[in-house]
C-alpha positions, 0 to 999 in steps of 0.5 A: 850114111850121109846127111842131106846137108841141104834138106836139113838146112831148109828145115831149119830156115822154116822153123826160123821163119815160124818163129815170129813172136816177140817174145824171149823164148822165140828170140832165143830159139832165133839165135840158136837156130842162126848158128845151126843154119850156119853150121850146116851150111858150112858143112853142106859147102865144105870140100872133102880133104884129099887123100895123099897116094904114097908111092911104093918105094920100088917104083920110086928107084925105077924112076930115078 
């Protein structure tokens, strides 16, 4: 199963917008929805590292 990178990070945003208070406790709860945003938009825009095809070794000598 996948993560809907996307959906998740929209979700995040809201709940940082709801966080208007100028308390501690919604300062706080700012920062370390910051760095979650962050971490999911990393991962949302993160390319797939690609696989490396070996060859077998008889096609290798055919080519030669």
């Amino acid at each position: 199963m996948t993560s809907d990178f996307s959906a998740a990070r929209l979700h995040l945003e809201r709940a940082y917008d709801y966080l208007r208070g100028n308390d501690e406790t919604s300062r706080s709860a700012c920062v370390a929805l910051d760095l979650l945003i962050e971490t999911v938009a990393e991962a949302q825009h993160r390319k797939p590292e690609p696989g490396v095809l070996e060859f077998p070794q008889a096609a290798m000598r055919q080519i030669v």
